[in-house]
Legacy VTK file of the C-alpha trace (Angstrom):
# vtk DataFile Version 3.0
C-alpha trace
ASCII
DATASET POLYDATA
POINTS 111 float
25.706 109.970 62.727
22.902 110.450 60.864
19.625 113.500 61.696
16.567 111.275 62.712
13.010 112.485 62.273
12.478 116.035 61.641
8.604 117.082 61.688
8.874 119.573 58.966
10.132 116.221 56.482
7.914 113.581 57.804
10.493 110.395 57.503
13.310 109.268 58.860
15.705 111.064 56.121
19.759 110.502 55.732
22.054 113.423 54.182
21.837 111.125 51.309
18.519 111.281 50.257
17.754 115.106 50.912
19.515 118.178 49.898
21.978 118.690 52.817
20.484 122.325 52.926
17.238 121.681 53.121
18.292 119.446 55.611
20.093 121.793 57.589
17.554 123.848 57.465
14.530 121.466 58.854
17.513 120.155 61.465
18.120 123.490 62.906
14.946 124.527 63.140
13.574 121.500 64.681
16.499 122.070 67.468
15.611 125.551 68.211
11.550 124.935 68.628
13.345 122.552 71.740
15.483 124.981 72.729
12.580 127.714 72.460
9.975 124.558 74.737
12.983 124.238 77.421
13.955 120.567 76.285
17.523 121.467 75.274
20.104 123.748 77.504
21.577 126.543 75.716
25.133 124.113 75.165
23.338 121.693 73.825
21.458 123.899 71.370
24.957 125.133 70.689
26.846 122.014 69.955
23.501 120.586 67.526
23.540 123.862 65.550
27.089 123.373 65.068
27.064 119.660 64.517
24.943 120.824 61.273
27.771 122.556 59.788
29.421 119.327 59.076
26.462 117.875 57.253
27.358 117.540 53.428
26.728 114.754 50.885
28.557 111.998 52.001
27.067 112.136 55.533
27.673 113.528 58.868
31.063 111.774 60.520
32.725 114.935 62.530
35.018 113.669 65.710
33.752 114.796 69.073
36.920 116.653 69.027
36.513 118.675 65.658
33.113 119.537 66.964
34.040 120.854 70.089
36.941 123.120 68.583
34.006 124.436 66.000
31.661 125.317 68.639
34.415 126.642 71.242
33.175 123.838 74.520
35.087 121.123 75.518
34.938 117.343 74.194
32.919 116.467 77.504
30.301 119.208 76.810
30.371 118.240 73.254
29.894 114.269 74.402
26.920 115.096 77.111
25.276 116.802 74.416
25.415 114.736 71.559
23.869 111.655 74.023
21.120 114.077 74.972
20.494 113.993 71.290
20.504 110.722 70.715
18.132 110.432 73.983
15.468 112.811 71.935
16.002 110.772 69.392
17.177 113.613 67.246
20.279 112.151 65.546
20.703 108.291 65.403
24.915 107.102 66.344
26.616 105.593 63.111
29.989 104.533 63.042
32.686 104.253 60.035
34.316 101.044 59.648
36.911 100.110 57.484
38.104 96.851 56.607
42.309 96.055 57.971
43.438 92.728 57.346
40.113 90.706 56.727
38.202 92.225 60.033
36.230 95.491 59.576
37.393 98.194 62.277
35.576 101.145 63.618
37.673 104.573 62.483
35.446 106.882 64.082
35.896 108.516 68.105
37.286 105.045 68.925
37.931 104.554 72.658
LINES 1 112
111 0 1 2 3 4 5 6 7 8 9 10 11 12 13 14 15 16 17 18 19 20 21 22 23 24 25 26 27 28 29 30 31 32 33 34 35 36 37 38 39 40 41 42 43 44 45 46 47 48 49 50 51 52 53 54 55 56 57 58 59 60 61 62 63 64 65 66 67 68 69 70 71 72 73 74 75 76 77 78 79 80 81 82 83 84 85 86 87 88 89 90 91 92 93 94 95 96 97 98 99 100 101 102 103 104 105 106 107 108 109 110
């Protein structure tokens, strides 16, 4: 997962190119001025703010599951949330692959 546009940064930026606290910074501010307009419900705002936690240098890869636990909702809230996200175009879906036997395979909230 990586943070998509943030107004305060004016690019597309990935945690590997900025400081992940300036980052977190820009990302959690940009998600309460949507709270603050009515765009996001207060889970949502919730879930994103927590999601930024996990941010560090090597990216942004937490399971729905160790997201939900950190924030105290359920996977489903923590699932309806992050695709409201990705509807605002607020973080862009990634996945981790690793290769197994010649074939790269997805490691990340597989189905």
């Amino acid at each position: 997962m990586h943070v998509k546009s943030i107004p305060e940064i004016d690019r597309p930026v990935r945690a590997s190119v900025t400081s992940p606290n300036v980052l977190k910074a820009a990302f959690r501010k940009h998600v309460m001025g949507l709270y603050f307009d009515g765009t996001l419900k207060p889970s949502e705002k919730s879930v994103l703010m927590t999601l930024a936690t996990f941010l560090g240098r090597r990216g942004l890869y937490p399971s729905h599951e160790a997201i939900a636990r950190a924030c105290c909702y359920s996977v489903w809230t923590v699932i309806r949330a992050l695709e409201r996200a990705y509807e605002l175009s607020i973080v862009e879906r990634t996945y981790r692959v690793k290769r197994e036997g010649g074939k790269k395979v997805r490691t990340s909230n597989t189905p």
